[in-house]
C-alpha positions as CSV (number, residue, x, y, z in Angstrom):
1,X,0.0,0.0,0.0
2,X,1.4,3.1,-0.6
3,X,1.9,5.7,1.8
4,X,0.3,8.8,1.0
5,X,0.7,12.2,3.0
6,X,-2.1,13.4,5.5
7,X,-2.7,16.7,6.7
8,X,-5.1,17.0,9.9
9,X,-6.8,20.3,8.4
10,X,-8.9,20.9,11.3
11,X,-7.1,20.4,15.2
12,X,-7.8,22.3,18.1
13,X,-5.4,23.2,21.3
14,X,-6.7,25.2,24.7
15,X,-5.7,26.6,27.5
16,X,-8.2,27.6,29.9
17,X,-5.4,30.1,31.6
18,X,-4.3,31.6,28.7
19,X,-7.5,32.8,27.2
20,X,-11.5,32.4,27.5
21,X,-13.6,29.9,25.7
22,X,-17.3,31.1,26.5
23,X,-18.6,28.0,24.3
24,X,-16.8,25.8,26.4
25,X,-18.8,24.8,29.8
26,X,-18.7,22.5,32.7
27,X,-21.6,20.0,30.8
28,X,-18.8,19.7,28.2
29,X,-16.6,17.6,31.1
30,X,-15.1,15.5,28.6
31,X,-13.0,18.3,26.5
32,X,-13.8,21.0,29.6
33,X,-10.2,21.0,30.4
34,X,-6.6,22.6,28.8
35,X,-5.6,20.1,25.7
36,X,-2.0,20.8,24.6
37,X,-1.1,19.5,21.0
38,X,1.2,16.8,22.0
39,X,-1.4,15.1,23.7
40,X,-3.1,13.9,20.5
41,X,0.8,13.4,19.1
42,X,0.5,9.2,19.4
43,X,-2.7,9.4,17.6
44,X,-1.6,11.6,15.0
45,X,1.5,9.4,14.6
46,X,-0.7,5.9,14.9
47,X,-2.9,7.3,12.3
48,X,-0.2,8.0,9.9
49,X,-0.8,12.1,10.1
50,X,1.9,14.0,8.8
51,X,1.2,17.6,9.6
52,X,-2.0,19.8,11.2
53,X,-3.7,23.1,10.8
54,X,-4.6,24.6,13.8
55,X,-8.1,26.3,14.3
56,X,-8.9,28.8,16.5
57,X,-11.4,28.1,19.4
58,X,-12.4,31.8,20.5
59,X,-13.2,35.1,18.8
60,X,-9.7,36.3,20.7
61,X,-6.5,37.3,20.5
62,X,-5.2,35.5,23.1
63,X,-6.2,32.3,21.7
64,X,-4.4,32.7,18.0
65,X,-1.5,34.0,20.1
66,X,-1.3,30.9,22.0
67,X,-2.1,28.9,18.7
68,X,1.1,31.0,17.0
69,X,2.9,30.2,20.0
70,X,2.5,26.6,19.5
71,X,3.4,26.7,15.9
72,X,6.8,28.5,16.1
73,X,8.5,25.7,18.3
74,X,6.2,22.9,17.1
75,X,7.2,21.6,13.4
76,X,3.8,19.1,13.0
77,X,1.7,22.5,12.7
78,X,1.6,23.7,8.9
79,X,-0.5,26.8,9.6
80,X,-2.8,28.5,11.9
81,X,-6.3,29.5,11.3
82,X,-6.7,32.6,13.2
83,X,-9.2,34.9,14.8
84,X,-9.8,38.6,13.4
85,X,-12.5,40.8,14.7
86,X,-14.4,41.0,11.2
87,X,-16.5,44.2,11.9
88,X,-13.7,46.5,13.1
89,X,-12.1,47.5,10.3
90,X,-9.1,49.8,12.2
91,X,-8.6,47.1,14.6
92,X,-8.4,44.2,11.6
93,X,-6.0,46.3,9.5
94,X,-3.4,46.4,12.5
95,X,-3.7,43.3,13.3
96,X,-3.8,41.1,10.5
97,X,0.0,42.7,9.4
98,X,1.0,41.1,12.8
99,X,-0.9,37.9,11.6
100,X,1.1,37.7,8.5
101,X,4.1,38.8,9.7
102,X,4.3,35.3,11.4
103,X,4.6,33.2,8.1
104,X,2.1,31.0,9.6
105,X,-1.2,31.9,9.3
106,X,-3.2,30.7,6.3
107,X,-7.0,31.3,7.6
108,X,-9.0,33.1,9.4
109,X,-12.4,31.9,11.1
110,X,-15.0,33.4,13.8
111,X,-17.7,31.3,15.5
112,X,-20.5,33.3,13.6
113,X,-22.7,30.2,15.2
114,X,-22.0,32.1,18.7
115,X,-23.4,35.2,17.1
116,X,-27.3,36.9,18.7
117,X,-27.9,37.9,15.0
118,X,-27.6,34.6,12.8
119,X,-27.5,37.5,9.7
120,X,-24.0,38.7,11.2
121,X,-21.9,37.6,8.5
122,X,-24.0,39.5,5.8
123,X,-23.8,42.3,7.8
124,X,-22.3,45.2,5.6
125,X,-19.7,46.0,8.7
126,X,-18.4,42.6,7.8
127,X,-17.7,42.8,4.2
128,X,-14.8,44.6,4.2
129,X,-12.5,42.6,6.2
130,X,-13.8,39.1,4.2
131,X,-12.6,42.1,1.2
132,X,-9.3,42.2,3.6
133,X,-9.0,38.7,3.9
134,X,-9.4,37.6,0.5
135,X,-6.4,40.2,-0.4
136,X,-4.3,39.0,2.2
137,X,-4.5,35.7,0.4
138,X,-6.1,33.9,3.5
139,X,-9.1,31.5,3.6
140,X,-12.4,32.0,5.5
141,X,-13.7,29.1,7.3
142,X,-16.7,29.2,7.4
143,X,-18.6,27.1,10.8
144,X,-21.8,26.6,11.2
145,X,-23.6,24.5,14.4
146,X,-26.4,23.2,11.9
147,X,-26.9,23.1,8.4
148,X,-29.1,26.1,8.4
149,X,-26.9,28.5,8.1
150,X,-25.6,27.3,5.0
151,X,-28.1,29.5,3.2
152,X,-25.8,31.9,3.4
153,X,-22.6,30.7,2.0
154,X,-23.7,31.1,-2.3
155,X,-24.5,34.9,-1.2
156,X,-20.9,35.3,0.5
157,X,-19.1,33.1,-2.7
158,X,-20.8,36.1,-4.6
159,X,-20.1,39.4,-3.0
160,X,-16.8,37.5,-2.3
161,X,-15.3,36.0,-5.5
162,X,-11.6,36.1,-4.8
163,X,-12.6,34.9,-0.8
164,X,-11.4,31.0,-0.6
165,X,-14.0,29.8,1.5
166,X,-14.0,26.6,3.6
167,X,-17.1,25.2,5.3
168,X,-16.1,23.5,8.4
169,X,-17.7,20.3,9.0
170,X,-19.3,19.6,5.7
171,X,-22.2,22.3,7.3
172,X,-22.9,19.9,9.9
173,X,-24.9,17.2,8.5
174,X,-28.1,16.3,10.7
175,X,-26.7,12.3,11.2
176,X,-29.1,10.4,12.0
177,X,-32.3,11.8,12.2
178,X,-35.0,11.6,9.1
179,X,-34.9,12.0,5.5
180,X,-36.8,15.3,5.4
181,X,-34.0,16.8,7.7
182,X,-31.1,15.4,5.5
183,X,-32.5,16.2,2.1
184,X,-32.8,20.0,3.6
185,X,-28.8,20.0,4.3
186,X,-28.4,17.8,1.5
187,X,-30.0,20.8,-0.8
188,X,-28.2,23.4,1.4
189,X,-24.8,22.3,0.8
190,X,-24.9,21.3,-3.0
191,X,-26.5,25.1,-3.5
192,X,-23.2,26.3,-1.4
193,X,-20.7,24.0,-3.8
194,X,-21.9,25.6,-6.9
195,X,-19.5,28.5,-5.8
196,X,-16.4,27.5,-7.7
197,X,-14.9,29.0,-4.3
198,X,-16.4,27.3,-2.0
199,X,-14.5,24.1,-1.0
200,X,-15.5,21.9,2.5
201,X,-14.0,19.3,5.1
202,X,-14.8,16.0,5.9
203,X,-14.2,16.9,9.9
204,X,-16.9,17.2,13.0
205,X,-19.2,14.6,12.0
206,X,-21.0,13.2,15.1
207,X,-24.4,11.7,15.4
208,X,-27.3,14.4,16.0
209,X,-29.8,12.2,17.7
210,X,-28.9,11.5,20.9
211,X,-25.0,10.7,22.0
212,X,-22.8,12.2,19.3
213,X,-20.8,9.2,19.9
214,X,-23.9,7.3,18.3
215,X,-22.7,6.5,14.9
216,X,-21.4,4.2,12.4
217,X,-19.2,3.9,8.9
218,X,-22.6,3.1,7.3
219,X,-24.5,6.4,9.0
220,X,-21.7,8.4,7.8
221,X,-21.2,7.0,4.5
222,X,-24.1,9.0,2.4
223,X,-22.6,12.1,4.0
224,X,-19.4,11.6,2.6
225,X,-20.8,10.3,-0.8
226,X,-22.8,13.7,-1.0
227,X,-19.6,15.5,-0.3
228,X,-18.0,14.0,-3.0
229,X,-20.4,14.3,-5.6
230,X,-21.5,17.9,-4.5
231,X,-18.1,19.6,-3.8
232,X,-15.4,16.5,-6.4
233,X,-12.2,15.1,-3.9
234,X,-10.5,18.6,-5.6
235,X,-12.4,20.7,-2.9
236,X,-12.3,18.8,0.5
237,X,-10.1,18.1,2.4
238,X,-9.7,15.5,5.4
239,X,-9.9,17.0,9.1
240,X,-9.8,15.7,12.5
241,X,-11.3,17.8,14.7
242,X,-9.7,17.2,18.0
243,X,-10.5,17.3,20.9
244,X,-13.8,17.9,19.7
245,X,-13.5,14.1,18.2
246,X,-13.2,13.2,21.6
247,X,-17.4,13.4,22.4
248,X,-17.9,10.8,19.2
249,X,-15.4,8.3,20.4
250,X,-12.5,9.5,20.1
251,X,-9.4,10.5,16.9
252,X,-8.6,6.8,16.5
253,X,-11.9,5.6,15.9
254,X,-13.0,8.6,14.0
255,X,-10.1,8.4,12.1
256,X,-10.6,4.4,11.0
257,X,-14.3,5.4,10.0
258,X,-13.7,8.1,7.4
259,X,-10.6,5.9,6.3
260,X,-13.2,3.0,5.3
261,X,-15.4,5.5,3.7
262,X,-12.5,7.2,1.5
263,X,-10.6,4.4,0.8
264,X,-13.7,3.3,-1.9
265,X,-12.1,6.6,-3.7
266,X,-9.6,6.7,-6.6
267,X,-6.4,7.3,-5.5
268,X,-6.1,10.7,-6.9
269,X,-9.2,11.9,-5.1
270,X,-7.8,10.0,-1.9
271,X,-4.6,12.8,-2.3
272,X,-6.8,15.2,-2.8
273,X,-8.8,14.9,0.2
274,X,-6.2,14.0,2.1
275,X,-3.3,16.6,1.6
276,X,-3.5,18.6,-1.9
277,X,-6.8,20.6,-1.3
278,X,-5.5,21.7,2.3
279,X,-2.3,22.5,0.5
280,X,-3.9,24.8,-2.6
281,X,-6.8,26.4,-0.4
282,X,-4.5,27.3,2.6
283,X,-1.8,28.1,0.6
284,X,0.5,26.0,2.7
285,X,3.2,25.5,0.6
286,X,3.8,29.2,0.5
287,X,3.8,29.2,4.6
288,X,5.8,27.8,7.5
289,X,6.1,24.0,7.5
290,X,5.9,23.6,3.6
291,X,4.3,20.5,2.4
């Protein structure tokens, strides 16, 4: 079998005394703790993951300094997804040279599912740092906590045309629960992939009736298939989404599942998925840790 190169395009790190994480909350117990990246190092390496992106976890700067911090010393991370404040122009200009002037950062995301106003990202205050961004040469991820918000990516792809835009979590698929529910994601997400740039990751599956750790390769498999045929291997890419991972049973088992599913692919779309669309969307070759 050959051995092919994997990029984790979606890992996490915290540390609950270096900055605040007002999503994460004692009824998370299982991830409600600090998680530094060479905890998940013997997975990674078991798994046969060559390099990660990390995301950011908070709308602060603290946390992408912590994440930066991480990346200097630590030669598995390949970029950083950072935070910028979106709707504050000034304080996005100034800050964003600091972000580049790192040679790491490749992305930018914000938890627009935290948001009171679930229009924020359409917001006209917003528009000119996604302008910014797309510039800079940086991706957008874009995150969504259900598949509803979706509806808003094919208007971004539009105002934004030169914005590289990644959904995180394939839009969060509603695993799981009934046809109706799935065919409204389903519909949702291949409207979003007729933006030419518009690309998505296989990460943050879990089950969305009851335990999230309450699926299976075959509950998973018509996600990934719609993925596929929606978005072609050329715009997703494979991510692991730890900790997070750790509420639907954990990176190895997570890891085996989407292995089964991808490994029905060609090979070309398997390198795709796995290292090649992380490398052209994040620009990553052009950044610290080339691949």
């Amino acid at each position: 079998m050959t051995q092919r190169r994997i990029i984790d395009a979606h890992t996490h790190i915290w540390d609950l005394d270096r900055a605040e994480y007002s999503w994460l909350t004692p009824d998370l117990s299982p991830i409600y703790r600090t998680f530094h990246l060479d905890e998940v190092a013997p997975d990674l390496e078991a798994c046969g993951i060559d390099s990660v992106v990390l995301v950011q976890a908070s709308d602060t700067d603290a946390d992408t300094n912590h994440m930066l911090n991480v990346a200097e010393r630590n030669p598995m991370v390949t970029g950083v997804v950072a935070w910028l404040p979106l709707d504050d122009a000034d304080a996005l200009a100034d800050r964003i040279e600091v972000l580049l002037a790192t040679g790491c950062v490749v992305g930018i995301r914000t938890l627009i599912q935290d948001m009171a106003d679930d229009e924020w990202i359409l917001r006209p205050a917003v528009q000119p740092g996604l302008d910014t961004i797309a510039e800079a040469g940086l991706s957008f991820d874009y995150v969504t906590a259900n598949p509803t918000a979706l509806r808003h990516v094919p208007a971004l792809a539009t105002l934004h045309p030169n914005l590289r835009i990644v959904i995180d979590h394939l839009g969060k698929p509603p695993v799981g629960d009934d046809a109706d529910a799935m065919g409204r994601w389903r519909g949702l997400l291949d409207e979003a992939a007729a933006a030419p740039n518009v690309a998505a990751k296989i990460s943050g599956l879990t089950a969305s009736v009851g335990p999230p750790d309450n699926w299976t390769v075959d509950s998973f498999r018509p996600v990934v298939e719609t993925a596929v045929a929606a978005f072609g291997a050329e715009r997703l890419m494979y991510g692991g989404d730890w900790p997070v991972v750790n509420l639907a049973g954990g990176y190895a088992r997570w890891f085996e599942g989407i292995s089964q599913i991808l490994e029905e692919l060609s090979a070309d779309e398997l390198d795709s998925i796995y290292s090649e669309t992380a490398t052209a969307w994040y620009g990553l070759d052009k950044r610290k840790g080339t691949v």
